[in-house]
C-alpha positions in Angstrom: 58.9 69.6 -34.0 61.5 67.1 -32.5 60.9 64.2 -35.1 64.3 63.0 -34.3 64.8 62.4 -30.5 67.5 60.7 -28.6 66.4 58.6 -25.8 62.6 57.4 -26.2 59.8 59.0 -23.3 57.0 56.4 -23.5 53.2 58.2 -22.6 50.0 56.3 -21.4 46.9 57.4 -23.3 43.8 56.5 -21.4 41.1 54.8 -23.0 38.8 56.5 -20.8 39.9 60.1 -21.9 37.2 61.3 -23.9 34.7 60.8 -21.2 36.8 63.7 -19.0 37.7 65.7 -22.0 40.9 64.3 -22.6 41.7 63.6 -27.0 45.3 62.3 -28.9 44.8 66.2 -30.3 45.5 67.5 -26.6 48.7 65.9 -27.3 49.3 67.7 -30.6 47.9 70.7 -29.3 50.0 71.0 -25.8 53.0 70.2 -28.2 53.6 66.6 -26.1 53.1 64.7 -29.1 56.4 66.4 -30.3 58.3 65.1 -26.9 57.4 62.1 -26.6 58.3 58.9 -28.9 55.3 56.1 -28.2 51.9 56.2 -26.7 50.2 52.9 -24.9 46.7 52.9 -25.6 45.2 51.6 -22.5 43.5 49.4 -21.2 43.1 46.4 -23.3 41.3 43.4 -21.1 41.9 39.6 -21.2 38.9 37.7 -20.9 38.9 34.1 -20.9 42.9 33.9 -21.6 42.4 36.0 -24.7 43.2 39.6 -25.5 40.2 42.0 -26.5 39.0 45.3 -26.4 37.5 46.9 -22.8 35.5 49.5 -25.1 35.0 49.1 -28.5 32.9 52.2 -28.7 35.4 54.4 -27.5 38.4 52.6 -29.5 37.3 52.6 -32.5 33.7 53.6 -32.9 32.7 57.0 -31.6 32.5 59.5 -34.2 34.5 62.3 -33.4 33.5 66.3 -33.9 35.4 68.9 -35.1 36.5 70.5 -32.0 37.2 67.5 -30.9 39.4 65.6 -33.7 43.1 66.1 -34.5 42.6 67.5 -37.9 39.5 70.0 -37.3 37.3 67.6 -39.4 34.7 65.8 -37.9 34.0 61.5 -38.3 31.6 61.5 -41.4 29.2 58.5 -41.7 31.6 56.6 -44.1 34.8 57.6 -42.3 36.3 53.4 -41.7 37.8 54.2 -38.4 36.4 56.9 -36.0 37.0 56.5 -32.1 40.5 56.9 -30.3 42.4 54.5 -32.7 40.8 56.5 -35.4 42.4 59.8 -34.3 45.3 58.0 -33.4 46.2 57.0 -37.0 45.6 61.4 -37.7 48.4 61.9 -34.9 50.7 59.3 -35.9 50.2 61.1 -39.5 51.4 64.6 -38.2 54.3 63.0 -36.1 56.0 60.1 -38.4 58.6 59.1 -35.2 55.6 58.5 -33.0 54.5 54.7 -32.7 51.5 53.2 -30.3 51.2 50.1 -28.7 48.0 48.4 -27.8 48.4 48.1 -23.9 46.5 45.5 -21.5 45.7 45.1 -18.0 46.4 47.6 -15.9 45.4 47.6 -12.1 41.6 47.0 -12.6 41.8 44.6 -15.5 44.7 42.7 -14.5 43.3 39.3 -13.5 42.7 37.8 -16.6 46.2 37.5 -17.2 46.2 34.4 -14.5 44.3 32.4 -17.2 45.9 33.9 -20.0 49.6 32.7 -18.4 47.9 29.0 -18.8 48.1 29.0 -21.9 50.1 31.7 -23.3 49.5 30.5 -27.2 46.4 31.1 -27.3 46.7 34.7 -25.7 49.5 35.9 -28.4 47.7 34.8 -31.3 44.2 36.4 -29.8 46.6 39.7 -29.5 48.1 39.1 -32.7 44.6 39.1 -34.6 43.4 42.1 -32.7 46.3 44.2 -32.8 46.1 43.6 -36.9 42.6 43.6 -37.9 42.8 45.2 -41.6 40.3 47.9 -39.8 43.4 49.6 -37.5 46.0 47.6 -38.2 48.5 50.7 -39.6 48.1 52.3 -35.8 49.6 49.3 -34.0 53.2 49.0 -33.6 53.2 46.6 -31.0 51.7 45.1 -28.0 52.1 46.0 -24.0 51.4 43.8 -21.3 50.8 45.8 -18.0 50.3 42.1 -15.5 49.5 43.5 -11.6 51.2 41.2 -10.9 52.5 37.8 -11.6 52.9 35.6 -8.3 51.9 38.5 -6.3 48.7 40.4 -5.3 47.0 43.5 -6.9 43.7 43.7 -6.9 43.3 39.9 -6.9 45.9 37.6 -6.0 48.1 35.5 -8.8 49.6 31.8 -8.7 50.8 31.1 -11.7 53.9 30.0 -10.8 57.7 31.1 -11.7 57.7 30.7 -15.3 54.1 32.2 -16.1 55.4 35.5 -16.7 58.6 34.8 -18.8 56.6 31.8 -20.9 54.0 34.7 -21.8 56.6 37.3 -22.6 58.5 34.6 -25.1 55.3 33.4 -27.0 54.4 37.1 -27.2 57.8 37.6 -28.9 58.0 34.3 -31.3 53.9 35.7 -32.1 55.2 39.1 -33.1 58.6 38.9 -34.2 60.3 42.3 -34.7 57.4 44.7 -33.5 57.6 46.1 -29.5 57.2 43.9 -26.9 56.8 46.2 -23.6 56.2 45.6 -20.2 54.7 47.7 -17.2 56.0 46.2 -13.5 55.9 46.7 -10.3 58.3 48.6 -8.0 58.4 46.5 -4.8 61.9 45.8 -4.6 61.3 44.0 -1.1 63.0 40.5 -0.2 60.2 38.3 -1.5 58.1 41.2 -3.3 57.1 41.9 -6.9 60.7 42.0 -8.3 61.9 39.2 -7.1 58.8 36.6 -7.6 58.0 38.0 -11.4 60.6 35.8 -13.2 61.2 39.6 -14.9 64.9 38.4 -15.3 64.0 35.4 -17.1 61.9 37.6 -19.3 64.1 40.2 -20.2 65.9 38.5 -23.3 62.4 38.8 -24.9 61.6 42.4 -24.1 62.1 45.6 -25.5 61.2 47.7 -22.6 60.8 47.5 -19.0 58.0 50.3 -17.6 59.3 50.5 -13.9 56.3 51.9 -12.3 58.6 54.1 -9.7 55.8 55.6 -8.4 52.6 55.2 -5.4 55.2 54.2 -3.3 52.7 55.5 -1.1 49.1 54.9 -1.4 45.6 55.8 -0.1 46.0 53.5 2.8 48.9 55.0 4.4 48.5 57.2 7.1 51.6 58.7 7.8 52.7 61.1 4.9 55.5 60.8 2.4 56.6 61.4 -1.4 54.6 58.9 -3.5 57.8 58.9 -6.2 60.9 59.7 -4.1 64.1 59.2 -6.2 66.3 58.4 -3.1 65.5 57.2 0.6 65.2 59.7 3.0 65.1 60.8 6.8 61.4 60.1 7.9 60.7 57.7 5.1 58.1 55.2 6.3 58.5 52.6 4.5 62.6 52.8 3.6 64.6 52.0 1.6 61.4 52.2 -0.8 62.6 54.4 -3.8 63.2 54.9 -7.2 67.4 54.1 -7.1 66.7 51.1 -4.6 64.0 49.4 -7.4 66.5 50.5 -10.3 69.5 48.5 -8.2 67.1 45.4 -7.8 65.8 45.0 -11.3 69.8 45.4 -12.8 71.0 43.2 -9.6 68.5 40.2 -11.3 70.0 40.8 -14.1 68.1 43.0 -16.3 69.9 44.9 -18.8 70.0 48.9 -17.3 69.2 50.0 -21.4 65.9 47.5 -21.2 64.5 49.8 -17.5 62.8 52.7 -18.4 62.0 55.2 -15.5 58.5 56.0 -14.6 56.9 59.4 -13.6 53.6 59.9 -11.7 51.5 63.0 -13.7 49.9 63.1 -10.3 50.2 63.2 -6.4 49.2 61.9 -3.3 48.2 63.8 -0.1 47.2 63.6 3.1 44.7 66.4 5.4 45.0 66.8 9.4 49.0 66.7 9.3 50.7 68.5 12.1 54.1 69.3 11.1 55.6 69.0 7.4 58.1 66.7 8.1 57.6 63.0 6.3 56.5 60.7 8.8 53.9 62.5 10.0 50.7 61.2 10.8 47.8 62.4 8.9 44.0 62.1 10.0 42.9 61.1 6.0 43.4 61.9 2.5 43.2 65.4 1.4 40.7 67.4 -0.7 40.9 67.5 -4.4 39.2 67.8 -7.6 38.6 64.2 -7.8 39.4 61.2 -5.6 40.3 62.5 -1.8 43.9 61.8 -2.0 44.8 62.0 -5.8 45.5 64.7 -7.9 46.7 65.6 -11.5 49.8 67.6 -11.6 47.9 70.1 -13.9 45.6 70.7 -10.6 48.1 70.6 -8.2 50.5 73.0 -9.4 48.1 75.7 -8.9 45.9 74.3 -6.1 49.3 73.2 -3.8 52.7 74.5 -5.3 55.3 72.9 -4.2 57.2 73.9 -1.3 60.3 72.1 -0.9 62.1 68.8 -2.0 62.3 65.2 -0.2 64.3 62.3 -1.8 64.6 64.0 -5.2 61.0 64.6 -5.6 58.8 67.3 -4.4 55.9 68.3 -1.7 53.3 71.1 -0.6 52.5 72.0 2.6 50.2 74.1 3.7 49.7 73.8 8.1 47.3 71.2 7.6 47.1 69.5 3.7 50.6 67.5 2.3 51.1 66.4 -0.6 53.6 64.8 -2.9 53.9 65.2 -6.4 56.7 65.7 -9.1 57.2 69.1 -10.8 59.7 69.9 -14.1 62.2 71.0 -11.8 62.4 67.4 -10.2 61.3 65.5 -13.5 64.4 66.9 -14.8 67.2 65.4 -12.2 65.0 62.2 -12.5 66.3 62.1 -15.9 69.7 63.3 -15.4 69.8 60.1 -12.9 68.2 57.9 -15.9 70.6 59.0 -18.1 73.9 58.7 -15.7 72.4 55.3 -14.9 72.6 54.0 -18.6 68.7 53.5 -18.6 66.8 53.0 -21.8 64.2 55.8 -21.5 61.2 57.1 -19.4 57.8 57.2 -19.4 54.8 58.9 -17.5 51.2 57.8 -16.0 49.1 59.2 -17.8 48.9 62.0 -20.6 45.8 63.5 -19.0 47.8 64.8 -15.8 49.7 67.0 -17.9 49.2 70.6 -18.1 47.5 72.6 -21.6 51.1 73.3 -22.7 52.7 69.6 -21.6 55.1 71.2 -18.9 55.7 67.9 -17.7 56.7 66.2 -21.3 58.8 69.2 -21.7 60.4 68.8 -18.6 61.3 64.4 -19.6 62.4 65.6 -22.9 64.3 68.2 -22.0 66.5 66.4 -19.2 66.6 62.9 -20.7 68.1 65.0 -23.5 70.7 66.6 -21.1 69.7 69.6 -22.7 71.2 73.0 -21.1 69.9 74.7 -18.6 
């Protein structure tokens, strides 16, 4: 067990997991818990400008069998804390370096943040009492803030205004003093786009980590096909420079420390059907087939449905005369973390534990090269 590691590799934990199979003892069990150094717990919502839970039942009240729970035991009637954060506490038991933040937002519940920015006090100290209620209080170690996206549009637009972001960020860290302040942001690295409207720079004095999300790059509305996560532009790349090194250079040329950007990896791909020639650029006639949404796919499925057949801007793709898709594998995971650590980044993280496969190929492979371990 690596109880010790060097750099930190950050792992969303889906609040939604149990509902598709997915428990914290996967993450023992597939020996991830071991690579990794914090889990987010996600998604916390803000309702009315205050922080609270999406799904009580399954944070902290579904009782848990024995197949199911970390330790083989299962949730007895007077067990005080049963649900995810219950079998949480069990994991952070068998791995003492492992801490868990208490993430909120996320793409879908992101909008509350517009009236949480107006009055940022009252949002920290609605976090602060959640995050320590006496019933779970020993599982939080801090508190995430995944905004999609300040002054900018996700899946509703926001105006709060230049300073809404980095006021938030500050009263979060006066509220919780020395625990983790984190934040997930956007990519866009555009003249005008996420980066550059988020006052992230302003923000940074008061932040422990940045969660680049360096990833969907490409989404279900593009047509023509292309890496979802490329590390570097490339030939053929509709929407250049779009990348991973050009979002890096933007958030350090605002000013942001390189040791407060962590890297992001996608456990997932994106593809296309109807694609003519495998060359990026191509234009598709829709998404392609998969085990869930038409166009997405977990790396655990696509490594056996579509293995990867060559590599595009330091990231890889499948083709197969008619289905493309683009998706990371250990092989690329690994130079995406040689180029973290050459860059002087803080860490890496990964969307979302679920993708992985049974014996966390994809932790392995962040560990392993963020670690600059031998070949």
């Amino acid at each position: 067990m690596n109880t010790n590691p060097q750099l930190p590799i950050y792992a969303y934990f889906p609040e939604w997991g149990a509902a598709n199979g997915f428990f914290a003892k996967n993450l023992d069990e597939s020996g991830a818990a071991a690579q990794i150094t914090h889990i987010l717990y996600g998604f916390g919502n803000v309702v009315d400008g205050e922080a609270v839970m999406h799904d009580p039942f399954e944070t902290y009240q579904r009782p848990y069998t024995e197949s199911e729970a970390v330790d083989g035991k299962a949730d007895g009637d007077g067990d005080d804390l049963k649900g995810h954060l219950g079998q949480l506490r069990k994991l952070k038991a068998r791995y003492p370096h492992v801490k868990v933040l208490y993430s909120f937002g996320g793409w879908v519940l992101s909008p509350g943040f517009s009236d949480a920015a107006s009055d940022p006090e009252k949002f920290a100290e609605s976090a602060y009492r959640l995050l320590h209620d006496s019933r779970w209080a020993d599982v939080f170690d801090g508190i995430d803030i995944d905004w999609e996206y300040p002054n900018a549009t996700g899946i509703a637009a926001d105006t709060s205004g230049p300073h809404a972001y980095p006021d938030l960020i500050k009263t979060l860290r006066r509220r919780f003093g020395g625990e983790l302040v984190t934040s997930a942001i956007g990519a866009d690295a555009s003249s005008g786009g996420i980066l550059d409207v988020g006052g992230y720079d302003e923000a940074a004095p008061y932040i422990d980590a940045y969660l680049l999300m360096t990833y969907d790059y490409m989404n279900g509305n593009d047509t023509a096909v292309a890496p979802h996560s490329a590390l570097y532009d490339f030939d053929g790349n509709p929407k250049s420079p779009a990348c991973t090194e050009t979002s890096v250079d933007k958030l350090i040329a605002l000013g942001v420390p390189p040791e407060k950007i962590y890297l992001g990896v996608g456990l997932y791909g994106r593809g296309w059907k109807g694609v003519p020639t495998g060359t990026p650029g191509s234009v598709a006639t829709g998404p392609a087939d998969s085990d869930g949404e038409p166009g997405a796919a977990t790396y655990r499925w696509l490594r056996e449905a579509a293995p990867a057949t060559n590599i595009v801007g330091g990231t890889a793709y499948a083709y197969d005369g008619d289905a493309w898709w683009g998706y990371d594998t250990p092989e690329t995971v690994k130079a995406k973390m040689a180029y973290a650590r050459e860059k002087g980044l803080g860490g890496a993280f990964y969307w979302e534990s679920s993708g992985d496969t049974d014996n966390a190929d994809m932790a392995r492979a962040m560990r392993s090269g963020i670690d600059g371990a031998p070949e």
